[in-house]
C-alpha positions in Angstrom: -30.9 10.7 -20.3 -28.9 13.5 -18.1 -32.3 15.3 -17.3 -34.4 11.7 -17.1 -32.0 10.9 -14.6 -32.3 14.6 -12.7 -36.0 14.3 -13.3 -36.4 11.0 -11.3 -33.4 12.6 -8.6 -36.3 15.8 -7.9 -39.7 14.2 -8.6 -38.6 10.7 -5.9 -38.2 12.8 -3.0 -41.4 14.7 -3.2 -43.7 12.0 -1.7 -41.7 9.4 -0.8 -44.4 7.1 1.1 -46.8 7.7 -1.9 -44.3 6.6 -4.6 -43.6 3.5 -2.4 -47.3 2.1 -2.3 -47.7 3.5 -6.1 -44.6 1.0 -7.0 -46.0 -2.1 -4.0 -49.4 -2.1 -6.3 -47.6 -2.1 -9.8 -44.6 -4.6 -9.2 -46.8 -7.4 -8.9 -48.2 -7.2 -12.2 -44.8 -7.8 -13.5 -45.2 -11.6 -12.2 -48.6 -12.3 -12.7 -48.8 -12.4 -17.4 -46.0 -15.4 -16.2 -48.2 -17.4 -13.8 -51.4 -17.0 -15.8 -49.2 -18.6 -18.8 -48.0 -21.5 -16.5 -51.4 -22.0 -15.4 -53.2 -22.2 -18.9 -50.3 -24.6 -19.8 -51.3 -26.6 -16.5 -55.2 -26.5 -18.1 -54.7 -27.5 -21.6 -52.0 -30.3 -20.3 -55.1 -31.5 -17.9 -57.1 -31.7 -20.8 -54.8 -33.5 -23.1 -54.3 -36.1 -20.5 -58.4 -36.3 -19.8 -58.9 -39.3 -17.2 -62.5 -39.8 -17.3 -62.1 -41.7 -14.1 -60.4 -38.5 -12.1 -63.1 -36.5 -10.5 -64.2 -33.2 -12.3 -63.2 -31.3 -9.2 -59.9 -32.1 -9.2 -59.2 -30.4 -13.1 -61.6 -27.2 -11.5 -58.7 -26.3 -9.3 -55.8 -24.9 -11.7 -59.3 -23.1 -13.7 -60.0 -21.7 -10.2 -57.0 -20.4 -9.8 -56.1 -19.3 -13.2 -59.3 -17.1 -12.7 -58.3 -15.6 -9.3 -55.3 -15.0 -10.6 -56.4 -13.0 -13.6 -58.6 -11.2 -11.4 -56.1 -10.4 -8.9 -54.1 -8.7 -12.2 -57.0 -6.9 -13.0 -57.6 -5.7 -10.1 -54.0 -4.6 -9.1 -54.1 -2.4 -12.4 -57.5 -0.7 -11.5 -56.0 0.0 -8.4 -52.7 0.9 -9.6 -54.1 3.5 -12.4 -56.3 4.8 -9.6 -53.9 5.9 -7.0 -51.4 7.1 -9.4 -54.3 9.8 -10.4 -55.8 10.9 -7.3 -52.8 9.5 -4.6 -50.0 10.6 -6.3 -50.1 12.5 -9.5 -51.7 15.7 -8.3 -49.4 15.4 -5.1 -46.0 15.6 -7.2 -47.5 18.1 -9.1 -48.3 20.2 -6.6 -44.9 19.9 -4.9 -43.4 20.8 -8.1 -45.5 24.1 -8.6 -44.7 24.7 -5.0 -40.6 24.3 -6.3 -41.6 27.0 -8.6 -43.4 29.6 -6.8 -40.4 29.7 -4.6 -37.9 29.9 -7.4 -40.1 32.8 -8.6 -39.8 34.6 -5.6 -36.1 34.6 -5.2 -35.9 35.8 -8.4 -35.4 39.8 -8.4 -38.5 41.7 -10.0 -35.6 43.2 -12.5 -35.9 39.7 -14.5 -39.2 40.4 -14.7 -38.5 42.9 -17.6 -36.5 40.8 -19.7 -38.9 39.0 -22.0 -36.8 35.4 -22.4 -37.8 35.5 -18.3 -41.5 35.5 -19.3 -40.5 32.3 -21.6 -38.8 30.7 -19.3 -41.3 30.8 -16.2 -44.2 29.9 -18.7 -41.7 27.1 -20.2 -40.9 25.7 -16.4 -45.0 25.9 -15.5 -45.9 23.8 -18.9 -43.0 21.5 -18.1 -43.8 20.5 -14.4 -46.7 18.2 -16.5 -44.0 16.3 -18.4 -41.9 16.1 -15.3 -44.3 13.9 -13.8 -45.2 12.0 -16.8 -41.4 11.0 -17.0 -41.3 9.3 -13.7 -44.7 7.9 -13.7 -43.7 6.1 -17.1 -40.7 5.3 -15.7 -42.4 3.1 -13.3 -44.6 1.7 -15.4 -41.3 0.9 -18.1 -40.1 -1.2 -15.3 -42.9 -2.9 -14.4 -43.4 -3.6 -18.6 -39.5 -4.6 -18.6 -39.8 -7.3 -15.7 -43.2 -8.3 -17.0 -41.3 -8.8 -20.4 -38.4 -10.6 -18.8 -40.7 -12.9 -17.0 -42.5 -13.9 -19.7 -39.4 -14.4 -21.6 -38.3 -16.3 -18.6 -40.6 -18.6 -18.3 -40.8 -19.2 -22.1 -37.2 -20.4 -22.2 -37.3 -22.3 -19.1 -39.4 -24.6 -21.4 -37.0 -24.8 -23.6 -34.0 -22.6 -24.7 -34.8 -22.4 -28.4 -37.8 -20.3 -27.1 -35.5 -17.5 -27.0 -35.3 -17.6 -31.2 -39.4 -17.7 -31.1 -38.9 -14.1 -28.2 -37.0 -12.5 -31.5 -39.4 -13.5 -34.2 -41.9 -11.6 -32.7 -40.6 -8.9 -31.0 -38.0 -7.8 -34.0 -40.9 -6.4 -36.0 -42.1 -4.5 -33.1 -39.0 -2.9 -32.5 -38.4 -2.0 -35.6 -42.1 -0.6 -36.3 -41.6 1.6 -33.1 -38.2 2.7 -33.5 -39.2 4.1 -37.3 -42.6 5.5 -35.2 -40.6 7.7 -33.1 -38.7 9.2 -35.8 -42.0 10.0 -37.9 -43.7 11.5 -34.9 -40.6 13.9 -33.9 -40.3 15.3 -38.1 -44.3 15.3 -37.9 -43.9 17.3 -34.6 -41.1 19.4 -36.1 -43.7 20.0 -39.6 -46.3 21.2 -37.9 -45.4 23.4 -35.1 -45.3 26.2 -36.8 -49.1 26.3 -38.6 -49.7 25.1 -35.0 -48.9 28.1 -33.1 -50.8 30.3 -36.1 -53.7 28.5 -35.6 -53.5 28.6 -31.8 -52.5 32.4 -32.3 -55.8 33.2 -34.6 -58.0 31.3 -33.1 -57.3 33.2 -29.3 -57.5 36.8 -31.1 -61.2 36.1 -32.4 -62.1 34.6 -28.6 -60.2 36.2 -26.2 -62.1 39.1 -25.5 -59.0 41.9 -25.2 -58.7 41.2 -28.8 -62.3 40.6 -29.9 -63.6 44.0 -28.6 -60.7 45.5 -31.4 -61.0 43.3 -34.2 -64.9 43.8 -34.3 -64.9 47.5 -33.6 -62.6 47.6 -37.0 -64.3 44.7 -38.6 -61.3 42.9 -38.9 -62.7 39.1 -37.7 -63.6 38.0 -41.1 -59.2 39.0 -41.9 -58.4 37.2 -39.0 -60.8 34.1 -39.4 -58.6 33.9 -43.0 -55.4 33.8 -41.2 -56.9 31.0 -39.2 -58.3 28.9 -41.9 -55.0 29.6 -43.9 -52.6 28.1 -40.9 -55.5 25.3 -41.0 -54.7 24.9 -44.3 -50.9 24.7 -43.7 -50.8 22.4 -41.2 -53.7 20.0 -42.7 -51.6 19.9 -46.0 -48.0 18.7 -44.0 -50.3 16.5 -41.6 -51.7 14.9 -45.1 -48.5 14.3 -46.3 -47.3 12.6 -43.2 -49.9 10.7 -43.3 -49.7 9.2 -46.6 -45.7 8.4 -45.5 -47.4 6.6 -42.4 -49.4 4.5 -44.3 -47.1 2.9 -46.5 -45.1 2.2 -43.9 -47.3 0.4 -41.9 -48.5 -1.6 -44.9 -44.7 -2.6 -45.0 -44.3 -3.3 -41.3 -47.3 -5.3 -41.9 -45.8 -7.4 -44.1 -42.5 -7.5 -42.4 -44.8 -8.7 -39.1 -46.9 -11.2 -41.1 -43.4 -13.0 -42.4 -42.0 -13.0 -38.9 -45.0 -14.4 -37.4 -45.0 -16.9 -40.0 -41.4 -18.5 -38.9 -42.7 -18.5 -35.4 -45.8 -20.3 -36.2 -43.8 -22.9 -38.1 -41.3 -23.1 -34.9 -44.1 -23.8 -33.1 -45.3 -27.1 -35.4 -41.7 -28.0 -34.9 -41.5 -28.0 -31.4 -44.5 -29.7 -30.8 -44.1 -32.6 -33.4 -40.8 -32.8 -32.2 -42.0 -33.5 -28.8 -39.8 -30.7 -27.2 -43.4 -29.3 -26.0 -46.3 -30.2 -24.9 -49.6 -29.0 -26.2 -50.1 -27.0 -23.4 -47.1 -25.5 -24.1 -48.3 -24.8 -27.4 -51.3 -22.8 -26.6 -48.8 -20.8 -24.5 -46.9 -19.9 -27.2 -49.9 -19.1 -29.2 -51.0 -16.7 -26.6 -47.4 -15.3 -25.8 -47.7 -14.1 -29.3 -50.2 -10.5 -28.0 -48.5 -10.9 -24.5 -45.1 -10.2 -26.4 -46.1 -7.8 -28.9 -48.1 -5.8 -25.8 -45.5 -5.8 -23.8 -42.9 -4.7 -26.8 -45.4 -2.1 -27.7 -45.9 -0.9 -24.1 -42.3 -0.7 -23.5 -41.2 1.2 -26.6 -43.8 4.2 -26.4 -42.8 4.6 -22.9 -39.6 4.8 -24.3 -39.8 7.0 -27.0 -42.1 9.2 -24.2 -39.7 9.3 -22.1 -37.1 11.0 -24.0 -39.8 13.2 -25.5 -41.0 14.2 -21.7 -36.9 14.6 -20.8 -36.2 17.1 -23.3 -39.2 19.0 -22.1 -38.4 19.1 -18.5 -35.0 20.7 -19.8 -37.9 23.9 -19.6 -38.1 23.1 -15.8 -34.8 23.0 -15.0 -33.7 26.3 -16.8 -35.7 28.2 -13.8 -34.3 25.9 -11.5 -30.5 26.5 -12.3 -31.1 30.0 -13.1 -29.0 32.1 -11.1 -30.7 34.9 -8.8 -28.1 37.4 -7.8 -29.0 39.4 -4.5 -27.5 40.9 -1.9 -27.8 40.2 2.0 -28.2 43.8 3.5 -30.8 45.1 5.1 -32.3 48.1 4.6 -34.5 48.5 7.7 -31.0 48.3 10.0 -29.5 51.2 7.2 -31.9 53.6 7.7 -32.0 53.5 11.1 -28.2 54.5 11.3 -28.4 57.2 8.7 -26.6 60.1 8.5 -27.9 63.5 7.8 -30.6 62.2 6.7 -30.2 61.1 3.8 -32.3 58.4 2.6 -30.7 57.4 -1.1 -28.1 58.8 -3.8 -27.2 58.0 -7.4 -24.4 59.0 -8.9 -23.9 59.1 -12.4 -26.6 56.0 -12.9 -27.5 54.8 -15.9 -29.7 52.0 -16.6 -30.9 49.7 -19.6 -33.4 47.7 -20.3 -32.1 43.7 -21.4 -31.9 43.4 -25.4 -32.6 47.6 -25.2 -30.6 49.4 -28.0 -30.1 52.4 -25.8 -30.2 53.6 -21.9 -33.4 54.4 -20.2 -31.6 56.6 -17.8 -28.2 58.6 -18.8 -26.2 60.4 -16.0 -28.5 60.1 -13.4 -27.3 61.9 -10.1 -29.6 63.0 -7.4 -30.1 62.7 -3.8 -33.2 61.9 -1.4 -33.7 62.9 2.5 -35.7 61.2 4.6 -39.0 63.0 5.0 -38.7 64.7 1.8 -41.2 65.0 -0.8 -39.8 64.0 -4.6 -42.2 64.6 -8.0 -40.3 62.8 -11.3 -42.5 64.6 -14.2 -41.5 63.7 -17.7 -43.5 63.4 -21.5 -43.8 60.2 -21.9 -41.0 58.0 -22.6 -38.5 60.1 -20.7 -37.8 57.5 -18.2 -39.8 58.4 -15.4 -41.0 54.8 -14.3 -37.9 53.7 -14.8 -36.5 55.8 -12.2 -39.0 54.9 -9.9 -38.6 51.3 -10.4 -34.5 52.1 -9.1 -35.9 54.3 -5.9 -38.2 51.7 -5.3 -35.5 49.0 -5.3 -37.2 47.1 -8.4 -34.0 47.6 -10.6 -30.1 48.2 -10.1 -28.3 50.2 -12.1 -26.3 49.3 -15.1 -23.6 51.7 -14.2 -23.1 54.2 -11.6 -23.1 54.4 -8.1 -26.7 54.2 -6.0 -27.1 53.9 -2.2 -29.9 53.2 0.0 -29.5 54.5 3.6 -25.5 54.4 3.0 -25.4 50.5 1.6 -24.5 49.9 -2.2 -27.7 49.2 -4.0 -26.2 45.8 -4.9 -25.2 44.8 -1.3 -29.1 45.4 -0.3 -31.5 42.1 0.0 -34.4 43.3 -2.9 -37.2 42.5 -0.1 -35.6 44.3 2.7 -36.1 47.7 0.2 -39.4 46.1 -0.4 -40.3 46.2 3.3 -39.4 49.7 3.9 -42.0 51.0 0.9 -45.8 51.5 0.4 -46.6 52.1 -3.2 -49.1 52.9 -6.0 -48.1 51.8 -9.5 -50.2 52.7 -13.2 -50.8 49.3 -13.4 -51.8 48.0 -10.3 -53.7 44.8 -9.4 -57.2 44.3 -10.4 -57.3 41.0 -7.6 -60.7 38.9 -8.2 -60.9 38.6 -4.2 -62.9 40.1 -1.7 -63.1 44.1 -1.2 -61.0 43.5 2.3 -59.0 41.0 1.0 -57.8 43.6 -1.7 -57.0 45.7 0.8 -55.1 43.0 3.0 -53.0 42.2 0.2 -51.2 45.6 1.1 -49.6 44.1 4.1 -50.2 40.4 4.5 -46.7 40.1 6.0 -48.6 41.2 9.2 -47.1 44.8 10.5 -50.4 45.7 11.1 -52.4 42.6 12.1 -51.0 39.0 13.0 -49.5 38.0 9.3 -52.2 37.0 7.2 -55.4 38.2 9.5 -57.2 41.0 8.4 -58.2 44.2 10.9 -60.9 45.0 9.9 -61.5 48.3 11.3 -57.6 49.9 9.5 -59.3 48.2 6.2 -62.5 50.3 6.5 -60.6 53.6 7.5 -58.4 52.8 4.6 -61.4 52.7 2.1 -63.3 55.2 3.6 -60.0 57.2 3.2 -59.6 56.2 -0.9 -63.1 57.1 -1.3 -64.2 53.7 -2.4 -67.7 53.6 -1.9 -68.9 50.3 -2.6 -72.1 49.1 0.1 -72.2 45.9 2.0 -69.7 45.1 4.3 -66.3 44.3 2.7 -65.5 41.1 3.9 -68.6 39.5 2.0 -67.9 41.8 -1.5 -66.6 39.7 -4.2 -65.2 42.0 -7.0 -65.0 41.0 -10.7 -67.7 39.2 -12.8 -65.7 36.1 -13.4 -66.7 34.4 -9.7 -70.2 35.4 -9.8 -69.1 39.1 -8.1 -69.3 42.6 -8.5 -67.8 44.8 -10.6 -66.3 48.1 -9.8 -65.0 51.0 -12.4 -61.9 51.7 -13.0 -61.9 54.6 -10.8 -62.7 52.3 -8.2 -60.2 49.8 -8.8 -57.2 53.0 -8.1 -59.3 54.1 -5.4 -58.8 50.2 -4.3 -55.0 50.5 -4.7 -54.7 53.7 -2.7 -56.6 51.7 0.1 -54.1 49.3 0.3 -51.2 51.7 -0.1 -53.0 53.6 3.2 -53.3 50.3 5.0 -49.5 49.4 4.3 -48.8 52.6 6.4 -44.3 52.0 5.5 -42.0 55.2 6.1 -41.2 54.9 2.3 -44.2 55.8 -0.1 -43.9 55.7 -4.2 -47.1 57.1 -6.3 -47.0 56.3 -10.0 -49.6 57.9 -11.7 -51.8 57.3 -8.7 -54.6 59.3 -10.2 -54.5 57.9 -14.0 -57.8 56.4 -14.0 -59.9 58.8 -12.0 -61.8 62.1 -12.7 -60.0 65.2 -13.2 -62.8 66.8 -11.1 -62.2 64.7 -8.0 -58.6 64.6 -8.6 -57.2 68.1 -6.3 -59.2 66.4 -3.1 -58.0 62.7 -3.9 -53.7 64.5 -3.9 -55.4 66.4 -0.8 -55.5 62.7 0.6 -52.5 61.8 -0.2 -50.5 64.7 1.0 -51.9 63.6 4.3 -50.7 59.6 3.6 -46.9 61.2 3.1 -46.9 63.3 6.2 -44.0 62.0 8.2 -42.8 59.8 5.0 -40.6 60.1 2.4 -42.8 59.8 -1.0 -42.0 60.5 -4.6 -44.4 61.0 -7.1 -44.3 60.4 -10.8 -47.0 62.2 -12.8 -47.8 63.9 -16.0 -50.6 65.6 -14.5 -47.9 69.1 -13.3 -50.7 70.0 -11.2 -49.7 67.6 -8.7 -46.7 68.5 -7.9 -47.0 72.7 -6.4 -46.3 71.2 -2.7 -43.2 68.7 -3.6 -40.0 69.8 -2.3 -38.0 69.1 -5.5 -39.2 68.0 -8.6 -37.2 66.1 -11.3 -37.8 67.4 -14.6 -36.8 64.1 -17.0 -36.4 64.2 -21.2 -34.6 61.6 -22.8 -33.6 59.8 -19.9 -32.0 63.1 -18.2 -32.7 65.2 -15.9 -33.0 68.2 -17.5 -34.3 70.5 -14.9 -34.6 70.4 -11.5 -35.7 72.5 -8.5 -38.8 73.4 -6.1 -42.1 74.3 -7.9 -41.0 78.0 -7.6 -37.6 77.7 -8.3 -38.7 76.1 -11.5 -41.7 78.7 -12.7 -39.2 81.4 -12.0 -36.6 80.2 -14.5 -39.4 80.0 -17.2 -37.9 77.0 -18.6 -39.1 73.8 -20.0 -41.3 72.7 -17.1 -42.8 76.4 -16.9 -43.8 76.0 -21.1 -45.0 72.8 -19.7 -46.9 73.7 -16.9 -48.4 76.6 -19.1 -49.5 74.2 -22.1 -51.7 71.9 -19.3 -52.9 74.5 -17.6 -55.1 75.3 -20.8 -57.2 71.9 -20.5 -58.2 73.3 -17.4 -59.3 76.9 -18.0 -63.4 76.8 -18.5 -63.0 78.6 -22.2 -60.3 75.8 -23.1 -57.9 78.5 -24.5 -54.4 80.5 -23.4 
């Protein structure tokens, strides 16, 4: 009930003037089942008391009105059901997608490696549904609750023994419903599991990452098993369940059919009592699916209700998750260093969440502004890692790092953000047009009004990365799914040195920038980028050693250490572990393949 009630508190403000009119064309049906009662009691009374001297017209008008008044209800409804789906609905949902995009960007891209993070975003996405599902039925449960009161009203106001006839029919239905909701939540609890094997086997033999695997290795006929074998599972509890639901609707039937009864019998009573009139009679007798509907109505929306509460629970565990960042600001540091010096860790270490072990041990190392930095490692070592705390993605676990003379901690994350240009192994593959793939690199607007594209930077930045695709690149739609074109890979990391050029920041991180293209082209493509890190402060993190002869320093990592460190030179000259290194790939490049 706690979340229902925070539900209604969030969803309510969101469109205020829509939820109004959504509620002015529902209330009225709460009135209207009554006067269409009092109006076929007003007929069949009529009737009764048939004067054949009265004109006909004057026993049209109550059928007249009884019609318009049925329409009326109908019509409300249509209307009603209408706007909720296309004036308000999609509007509250929006707003609440919108509440989480901005939760997700306050939230540090360190959470973004904790996997229960993943759950919980996807958890809070799935749930903004139910969120509006809860006050939509909420709405409706009212307008079913006064319906049901008016009814039950008007039913009494006839006379007050009508109130035992309200219980005879509605005690069954109650009853049915309540032991409903409890079959539905152990039949939900049954079956999840074979549910999510299913739903598991069933996306590796379509989605086609998995499908290009399992048929290289002619695994689909083992997989297509699995699936039939959760099928199996779940069919088998289903079955079960099902058998359990039938007896006890036969019983419910029979427990209906026996109440009925007594109110039928109350009914004769009343009438040859006199204490009604046959128009009140046929009331009743229609009262008897007015009743049970509403009963019905009410009680799903009930039991969905508290089914929809405990999944917005999802939603509000983004919401109320706490986003610790700090309010410095880089761009004011830097400007005020001193000596030069751009960052330091000291003694860092750093682990991943639910990690059994540090990434990064003892990390201590400084950076100058201007200098150039090459982290080389096997893999493993904890190279990305350590670009992911230069670049101001992470903060350390222990230790001491500063960024232009402020804690690491005490820095806002975007602030660091704002100061960098970078190339990550896996960058975006965005399904947008060539130049808005390269806009993407600075849509904050440094260098065009925010959001505007210049075109002429976004052709000297691909013409720079080499990507030669023709046309003009406002009008180039990559990737296959929109009816576009598609590029290599090569291409794509060609694409995301474009928009690392067209960024143009003093601060400039290179992961692997040249992972996914030719070792043929790539001596000219580092000659390129030697020329983006004039002026700038860049580190590199490669494998590829041959990369790295022009760095100033170079950060030899294994095990999450540093375990050499020095200029290219300095390095080769003590013949250590990055000259056995250096040695071993320069093989693959010699034309006879040997040492």
């Amino acid at each position: 009930m706690k979340n229902i009630a925070r539900v209604l508190r969030l969803v309510i403000p969101i469109c205020p003037v829509r939820m109004a009119v959504y509620l002015l064309l529902s209330l009225p049906g709460m009135a209207l089942p009554a006067v269409l009662l009092y109006w076929q009691q007003r007929i069949v009374d009529d009737v009764a008391k048939l004067d054949l001297g009265r004109p006909l017209s004057s026993y049209l008008g109550p059928v007249w009105i009884l019609i318009g008044t049925y329409m009326m209800k109908r019509l409300l409804e249509l209307a009603s059901m209408q706007y909720m789906e296309f004036g308000y609905f999609r509007y509250v949902l929006m707003g609440l997608d919108a509440r989480i995009h901005d939760k997700s960007a306050q939230i540090p891209l360190e959470y973004y490696d904790d996997a229960q993070y993943y759950q919980i975003v996807e958890g809070a996405k799935q749930a903004a549904m139910f969120l509006v599902f809860t006050a939509n039925l909420a709405v409706v449960s009212l307008v079913v609750a006064l319906n049901l009161a008016a009814v039950s009203g008007y039913l009494a106001a006839m006379d007050p023994v009508m109130t035992v006839f309200v219980v005879l029919v509605s005690m069954p239905v109650i009853a049915e419903k309540l032991w409903g909701a409890k079959f539905r939540a152990r039949l939900l609890a049954d079956t999840v599991q074979p549910s999510r094997k299913k739903a598991y086997a069933f996306g590796l033999l379509s989605a086609a990452g998995s499908k290009k695997e399992i048929a290289h290795h002619g695994a689909g006929q083992y997989v297509a098993d699995k699936y039939r074998e959760a099928c199996r599972e779940s069919d088998g509890r289903e079955r079960y369940q099902i058998r359990q639901t039938g007896c006890g609707s036969v019983a419910f039937s029979v427990l209906k059919s026996l109440f009925h009864a007594g109110a039928v019998c109350m009914m004769f009573w009343l009438l040859a009592a006199g204490r009604i009139t046959i128009g009140a009679f046929s009331v009743l007798l229609s009262s008897f699916s007015v009743l049970t509907d509403a009963f019905t109505r009410l009680f799903d929306h009930a039991g969905e209700i508290l089914q929809t509460g405990m999944m917005a629970s999802a939603f509000f565990a983004l919401m109320d998750l706490e986003v610790q960042d700090g309010t410095g600001v880089l761009g004011e540091a830097v400007q005020g260093e001193k000596d030069g010096e751009l960052m330091r860790l000291e003694h860092v270490f750093y682990r991943y969440p639910n990690a059994g072990e540090d990434a990064l041990k003892d990390i201590s190392l400084s950076i100058q502004k201007g200098e150039k930095i090459a982290v080389v490692g096997e893999n493993g070592a904890g190279k990305t890692t350590l670009a992911k705390l230069l670049s101001g993605f992470l903060v350390p676990s222990q230790g001491s790092m500063e960024m232009g003379g402020i804690p690491r901690s005490r820095l806002r994350e975007d602030s660091i953000f704002d100061r960098v240009s970078a190339v990550y192994q896996n960058f975006g593959c965005y399904k947008l047009t060539l130049a808005q793939n390269v806009l993407l690199g600075d849509t904050a607007g440094q260098n065009a009004p925010a959001g505007q594209a210049d075109a002429e930077k976004i052709e000297s930045a691909l013409s720079w990365a080499g990507v030669g695709v023709p046309g003009r690149p406002e009008e180039i739609l990559l990737g296959r799914e929109f009816g576009g074109t598609e590029i290599s890979g090569g291409q794509w990391q060609r694409l995301a040195l474009a928009r690392c050029r067209y960024r143009q920041r003093p601060i400039v991180f290179l992961d692997e920038p040249t992972a996914a293209i030719d070792p043929l082209e790539e001596r000219a493509l580092f000659g390129k980028m030697e020329e983006l890190g004039r002026n700038r402060t860049v580190v590199l993190i490669t494998h590829r050693l041959g990369a790295v002869r022009s760095a100033d320093r170079i950060f030899l990592l294994e095990g999450g250490y540093i375990a050499e460190a020095g200029s290219f030179a300095e390095l080769m000259g003590q013949k250590g572990r990055f000259y056995r290194i250096w040695n071993e790939q320069a093989k693959w490049y010699r034309e006879d393949g040997r040492g």
